[in-house]
Each structure stands twice: as C-alpha cells, then as structure tokens.
N, C-alpha and C positions, 0 to 999 in steps of 0.2 A: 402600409407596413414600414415603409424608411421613416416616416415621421416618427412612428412610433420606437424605430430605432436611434434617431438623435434629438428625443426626448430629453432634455437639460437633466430629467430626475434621471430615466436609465440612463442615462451617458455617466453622469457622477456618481450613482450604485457602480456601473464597471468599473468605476476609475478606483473606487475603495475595495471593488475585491479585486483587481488585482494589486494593487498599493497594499494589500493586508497578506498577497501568494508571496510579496516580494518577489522572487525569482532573478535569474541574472541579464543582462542586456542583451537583446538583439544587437544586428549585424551595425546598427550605427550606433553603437556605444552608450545610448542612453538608459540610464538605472532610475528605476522607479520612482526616484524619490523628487525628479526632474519634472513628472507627469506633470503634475497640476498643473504648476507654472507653462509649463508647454502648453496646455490645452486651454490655458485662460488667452494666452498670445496669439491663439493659432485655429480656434474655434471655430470661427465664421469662415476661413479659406478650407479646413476639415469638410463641414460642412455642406459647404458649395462645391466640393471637385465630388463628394457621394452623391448629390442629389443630381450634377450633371452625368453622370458616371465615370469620371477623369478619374476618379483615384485609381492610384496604383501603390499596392503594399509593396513593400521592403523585400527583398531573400533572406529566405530562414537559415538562422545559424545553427548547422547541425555539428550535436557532441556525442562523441559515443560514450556511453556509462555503462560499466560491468552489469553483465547481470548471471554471471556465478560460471562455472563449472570455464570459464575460461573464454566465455562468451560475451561479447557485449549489443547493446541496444540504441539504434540511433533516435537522439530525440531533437526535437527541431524547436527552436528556442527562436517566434516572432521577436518583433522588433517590440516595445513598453504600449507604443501608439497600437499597432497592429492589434496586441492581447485586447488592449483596452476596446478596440471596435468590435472586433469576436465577441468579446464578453457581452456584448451592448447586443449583438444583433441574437446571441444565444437567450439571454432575456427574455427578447421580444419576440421567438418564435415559440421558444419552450414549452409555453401555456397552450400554445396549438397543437403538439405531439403527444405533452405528457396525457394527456385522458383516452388516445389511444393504446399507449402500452400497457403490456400483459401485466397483470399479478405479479409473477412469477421473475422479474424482474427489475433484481434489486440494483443495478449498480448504474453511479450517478444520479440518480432520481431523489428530490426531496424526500425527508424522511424516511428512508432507506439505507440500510448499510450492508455489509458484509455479513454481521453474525447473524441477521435475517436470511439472509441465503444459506448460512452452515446450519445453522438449527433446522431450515423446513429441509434440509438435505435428508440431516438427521432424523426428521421424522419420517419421510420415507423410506429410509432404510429399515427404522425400529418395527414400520409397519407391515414388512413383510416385503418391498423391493430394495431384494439386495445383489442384485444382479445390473450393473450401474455401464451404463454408455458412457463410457468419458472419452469427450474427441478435444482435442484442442487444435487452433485456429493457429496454421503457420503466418506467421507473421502477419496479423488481420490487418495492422493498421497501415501497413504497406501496399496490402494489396485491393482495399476498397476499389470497385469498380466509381468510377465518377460519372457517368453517364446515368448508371441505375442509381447512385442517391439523388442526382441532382433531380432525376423523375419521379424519385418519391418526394423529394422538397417540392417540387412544383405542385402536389394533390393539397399541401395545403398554403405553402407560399405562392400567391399570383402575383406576388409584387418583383417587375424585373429589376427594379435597382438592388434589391435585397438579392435576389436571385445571382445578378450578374456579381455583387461584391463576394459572394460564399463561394462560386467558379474562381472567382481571382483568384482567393487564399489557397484553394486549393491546386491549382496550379501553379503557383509562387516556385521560382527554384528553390533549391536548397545549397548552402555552401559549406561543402567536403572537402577535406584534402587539400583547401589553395582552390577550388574548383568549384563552378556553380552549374548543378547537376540538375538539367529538366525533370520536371514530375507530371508524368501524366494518369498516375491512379495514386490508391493510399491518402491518409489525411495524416497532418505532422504530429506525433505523440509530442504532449508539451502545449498544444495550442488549447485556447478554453473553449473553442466549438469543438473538439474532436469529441469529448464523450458524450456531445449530445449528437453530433453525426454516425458516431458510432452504434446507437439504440438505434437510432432511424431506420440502419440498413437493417440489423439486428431481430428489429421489432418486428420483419417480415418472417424470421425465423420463428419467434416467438409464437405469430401467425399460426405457421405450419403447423407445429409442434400442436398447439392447441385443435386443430382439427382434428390432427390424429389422436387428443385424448390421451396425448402423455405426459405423465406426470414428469418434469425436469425444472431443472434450478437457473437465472442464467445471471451473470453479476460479469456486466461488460464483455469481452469476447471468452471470457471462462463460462463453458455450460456443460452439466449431463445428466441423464436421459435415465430414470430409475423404473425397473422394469419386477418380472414375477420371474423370469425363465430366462436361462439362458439362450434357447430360440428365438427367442422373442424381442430380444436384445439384441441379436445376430440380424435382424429383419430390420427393428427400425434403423440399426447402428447405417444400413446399409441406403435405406430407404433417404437417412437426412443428410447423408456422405452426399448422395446422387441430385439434391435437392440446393446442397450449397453449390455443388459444381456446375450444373446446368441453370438454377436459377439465380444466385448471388455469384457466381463466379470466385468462389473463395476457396482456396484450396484448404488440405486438412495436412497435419504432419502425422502420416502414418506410425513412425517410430513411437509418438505419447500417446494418440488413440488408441483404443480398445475397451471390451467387456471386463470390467472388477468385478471384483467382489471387494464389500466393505475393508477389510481389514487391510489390501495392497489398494485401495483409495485413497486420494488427496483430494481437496476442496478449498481454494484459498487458504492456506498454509495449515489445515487444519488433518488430523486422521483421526480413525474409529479402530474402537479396540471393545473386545466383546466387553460384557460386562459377567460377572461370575456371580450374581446375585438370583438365588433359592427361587423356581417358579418362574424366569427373568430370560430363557433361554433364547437368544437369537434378539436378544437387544445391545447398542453397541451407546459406549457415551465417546465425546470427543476427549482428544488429547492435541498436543503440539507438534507437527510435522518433524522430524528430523531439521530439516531445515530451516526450520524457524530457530527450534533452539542453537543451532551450532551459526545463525546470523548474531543472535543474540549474545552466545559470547564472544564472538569475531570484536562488536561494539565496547564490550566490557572489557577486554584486551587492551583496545586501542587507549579507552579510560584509564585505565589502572596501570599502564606501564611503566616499570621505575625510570624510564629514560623521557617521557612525556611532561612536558614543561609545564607543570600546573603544580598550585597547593592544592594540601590537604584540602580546603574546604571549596575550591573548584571542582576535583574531581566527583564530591560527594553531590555536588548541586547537577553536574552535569550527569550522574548516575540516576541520579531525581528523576530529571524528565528522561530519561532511558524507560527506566522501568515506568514510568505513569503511562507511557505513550507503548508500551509492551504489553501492559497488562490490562491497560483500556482496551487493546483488538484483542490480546486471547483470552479474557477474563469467564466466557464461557464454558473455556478448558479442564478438564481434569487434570490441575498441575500441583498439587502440595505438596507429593512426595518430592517431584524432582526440585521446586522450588527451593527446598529444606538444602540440598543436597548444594544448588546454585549459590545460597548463601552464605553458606561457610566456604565455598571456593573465592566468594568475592569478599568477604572480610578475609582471608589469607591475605589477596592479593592486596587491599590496601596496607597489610601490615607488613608486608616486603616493601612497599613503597615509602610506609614510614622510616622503615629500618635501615632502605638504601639513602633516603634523605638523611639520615643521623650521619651516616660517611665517616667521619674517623673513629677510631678503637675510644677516646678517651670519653666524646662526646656519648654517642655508644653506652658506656660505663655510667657515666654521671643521669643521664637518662631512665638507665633502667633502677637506679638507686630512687629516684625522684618516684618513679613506679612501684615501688615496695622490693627491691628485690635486695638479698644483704650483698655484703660488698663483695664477698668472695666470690659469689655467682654471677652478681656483676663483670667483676671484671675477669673472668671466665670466659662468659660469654660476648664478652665485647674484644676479645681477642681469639674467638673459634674459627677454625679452617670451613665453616660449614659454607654452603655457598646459602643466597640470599632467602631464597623458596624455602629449602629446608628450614633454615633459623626460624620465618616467619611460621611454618607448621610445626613448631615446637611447643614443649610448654613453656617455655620460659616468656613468649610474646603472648600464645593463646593465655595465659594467668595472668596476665601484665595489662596489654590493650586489647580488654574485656570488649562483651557484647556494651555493656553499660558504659562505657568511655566512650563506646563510638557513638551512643546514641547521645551521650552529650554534646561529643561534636557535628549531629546532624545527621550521622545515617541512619534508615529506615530501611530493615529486610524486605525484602519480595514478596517474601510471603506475609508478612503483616499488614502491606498496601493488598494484597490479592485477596487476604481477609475480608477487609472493609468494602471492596467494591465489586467482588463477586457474587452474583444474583445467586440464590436459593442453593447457597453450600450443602445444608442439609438434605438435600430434597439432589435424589438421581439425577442426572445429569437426562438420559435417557426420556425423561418422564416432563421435561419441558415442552412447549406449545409455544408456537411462534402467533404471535399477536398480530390481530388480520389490519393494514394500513388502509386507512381511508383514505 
C-alpha cells in the first residue's frame, strides 16, 4: 500500500489538487505555490523517513472562522507538504472503501453532490414520509473516536506504514492561542483525509440504518431519517441516538435534533413549502432556507458598498461569480419570485455606488445632463438634501441608469443566469427524480 502511496503519478495528482485548493500556509509558513520546487529538492529524504516510518508531520495551524449566530468553528490548516501526503495516501485508499458505501450517501464521494441528497430528500417526503428524524452530530469532527476508525481502517488497510502515517496525522497537535494543544480524538476539519475518514466512521451508520430498512439521506455528518408516523419516528429517532452513543461514541446535540415535519425542516440550506397545485395535496417543492438568503445578501453588501474600494466594473465581475457560484448549489430551488425582488435591490445599490462615486454637486449635474436629463432637473437634483439610498431609488437614476446601460456595462440579473441553468423550469419542482449513480 505505501508504494502505491508514493507513486511519482499519485504523488504529483496530490500535489495539483491541492496546488488547484490553494488554501493558506501551515505552521511553517510555506504557501503552495513553493510545493513543486520543495518536492523536486526534497523527494528522495520524504520518501525514505515514510518508508522507514521516521516521518513526523508538522502541528496544525488552528483558525477559528465564524460560523453565524456569533459562533465560530475551528479549522486546522496542515502544513502545504502535510495536505499534499493526506491527498496521496486519500487516493490510494479510496478505491478500497468507496464500493462499500451506501447509496444513500452523497457527500464527498465521486460523482455525487448535495442536490442528490436534497432532491431524494424531497422525494421521500412527496412520497408520503413526512414525519422526518433530524439529529445533528455535536461537533462530529472533534469528537471521532480514533481507536474505532483506526479498526475500521485496519479491515481494509493491512499495510502498517500507511496505518502508522494516518495515527500520526491524527494525533498531530494543534496550535491555539500561542499554545500547542494535544489531540487524542476528532480529525482536523481542513485536512484532505478528513472527509474520507469521516464516511469510514459514518458508513457503519449507514450500515445500521440500512438493516433497519430506513429510508434516510446522509451527505457527511448531516443525516435524517424519513418515516410514515410520528411513533415511529419517536422509536428509531431513539433507537439510532442509542446506537451513535454506545456504538460510535458520538454524541448528538439535543437542542437541533428532533421529529419535523416538512415544512419547519432544513436540509443543506434548503426548505419545503407545500405546493398549492389542484389534485397535488401533500406535495412540497424546495425553496432557499432563510439563511441562505440573508448569507447571500451579507456577500452582495460587502460588494456593493459605496465605501468599498472598487470600480464599477470590479464589483460587477466579482457579483458574477457571487451569483454563478449561488445559483449553481441552489438552482434546483423554487426562487423567481424572490430573485425578481433581489435584483432590483441590487441594481439600487449599485446606482448608490455610482452616485456616491460622482461626489461633488457640479460633477453630479454634468453627469445627469450626459444622461438625458434637462438642465433644470439636473441641477436640481445634483444639489438635493436626499441622502444617497433615497436618490439612487428615485426616478430621476431608476430613468437615467436603466436596466439596458447596466447591461452594457456587464451586469446580468439573477434571475436571467437562473433562467439559463435551472433544470426543468416548467416541469414541478415536486415531480423530479433523482438519477440513480453507478
């Protein structure tokens, strides 16, 4: 198995996906763009300290990044070298685990994504369970036991150099606070084996679930459990609580679990909302979680703020891939109305931005002349008390810097990319099929 880990071919595939994550530097300061040249220098001693078992990785650089309501999440950021061996040895174990894992288990796995998980969601809901287990996993990636992965690695890795290098990683300190903080369970969110360690443990869940004949979705440690009856849901809700605790050792956070129903459900930023079509009763199609939307214009804020150092035709390129990269994950969404609604708040806001870049009364004035507007309005409006918001939701800019000028200068509504790359607009949302992955 290590042979097949320092592979010249897999060795240099790792070194281009993570050279292609980018991401920022571990704990000795090397940024990615150093790899190559490191590993052409440094090859043959890499090499030699894994096959004797001398290597010793780095300590991980842990950063805490927000993750909403005033919370944040620590993520542990290996050293360039470090990613680059993970990647290599994730490779070469991969092809051994992936034909074990369930169907029903979208996340990470080749050809798989998320809207495969929200659509078969959605299809058991439409099809009569809607009485939904949702538990979520307290801090899963902190809390992996390391003794039970390493024993399910071991059923199909027998190779102890491979063996002993993945115990390293995972025991590796981590550096907090000025402070290098022991780890003796959890894998570091951030490294390129955790989401294939994280199926591993996962995929015994999977297991379970599958004996018992329940139908459930699970897309990395997000899963739940879609039942007929509220009893019934109350039984297994209780049955797989008792199952993570005694057999995975994983606790649950009581506060986010519990029995839904469709309509107070989330699923990967997505909810259900009945649908109100003749004959159609007790079908639901998706929409945009609260939170998706109001991430979303947090993003278009920070773009469009007349104090944010950018031209016109930056902000319009960097609103580009906003939305391309927005409406690729929720394009399965029921969003046109609100879309409609998003798009006139965001041309507003770049015509505040033109208005406060015009800055004095006279420029102002000459500007709106150049615009078609006569002089008396012009210079009217180029000496009004209004403040900037107002002016720009006026007519005198909504008549001025039209929908059509701004598409000259580059911008493209929401909803007209949403147009284009959203599967079977016509066709219920409800009445989709998720396509079965070989």
């Amino acid at each position: 198995m290590i042979e097949q880990v320092l592979n010249r071919r897999n060795v240099m595939q790792a070194l281009r996906h993570v050279v292609s994550n980018k991401g920022s530097a571990g704990m000795d300061g090397m940024p990615v763009k150093d790899l190559y040249a490191y590993l052409t220098e440094n090859r043959e001693r890499l090499e030699s300290e894994i096959r004797l078992g001398k290597y010793l990785p780095q300590p991980i650089r842990g950063v805490e990044i927000p993750k909403g309501k005033g919370k944040t999440r620590l993520l542990g950021i290996p050293t360039v070298v470090d990613r680059m061996l993970q990647q290599a040895v994730s490779q070469a174990i991969a092809i051994r685990f992936e034909m074990e894992f369930e169907d029903y288990s979208y996340g990470f796995r080749p050809n798989r994504n998320a809207q495969q998980a929200v659509l078969k969601a959605q299809q058991y809901i439409n099809s009569g369970l809607s009485h939904i287990v949702d538990i979520d996993l307290k801090t899963f990636f902190d809390e992996v036991d390391h003794s039970i992965l390493l024993q399910l690695l071991y059923r199909k890795v027998k190779c102890p150099l491979t063996l002993r290098l993945i115990r390293k990683w995972l025991r590796v300190p981590i550096w907090k606070d000025g402070k290098l903080i022991k780890r003796r369970k959890g894998v570091p969110q951030g490294s390129p084996l955790s989401p294939l360690l994280s199926n591993i443990i996962l995929n015994e869940l999977d297991k379970e679930m599958e004996k018992r004949g329940l139908r459930y979705v699970r897309y990395a440690d997000d899963f739940s459990i879609y039942t007929k009856s509220k009893s019934s849901a109350r039984k297994t809700g209780n049955e797989i609580y008792l199952f993570l605790k005694n057999k995975l050792k994983l606790p649950i956070n009581r506060e986010k679990s519990g029995i839904r129903k469709p309509i107070n459900f989330q699923v990967l930023g997505f909810g259900f909302v009945p649908t109100y079509v003749k004959g159609e009763k007790g079908k639901y199609q998706l929409v945009v979680s609260e939170k998706g939307w109001n991430n979303l214009k947090l993003k278009i804020k920070t773009i469009t703020r007349k104090t944010t150092p950018a031209t016109f035709d930056e902000r319009i390129h960097k609103l580009k891939e906003l939305h391309r990269g927005w409406l690729g994950y929720y394009r399965i969404a029921s969003i046109s109305g609100k879309l409609k609604d998003m798009d006139g708040w965001i041309r507003n806001r770049l015509r505040y931005c033109i208005w406060h870049n015009w800055k004095k009364p006279e420029r102002k004035r000459k500007n709106l002349i150049r615009l078609g507007v006569d002089q008396e309005h012009a210079f009217a409006w180029s000496r009004t008390r209004k403040g900037g918001w107002a002016v720009a939701q006026s007519p005198i800019l909504i008549t001025t810097i039209t929908l059509k000028r701004l598409r000259l200068r580059g911008y493209e509504a929401m909803l007209t990319y949403y147009e284009k790359i959203a599967p079977h607009l016509n066709e219920p949302l409800y009445t989709r099929t998720v396509r079965t992955v070989v």
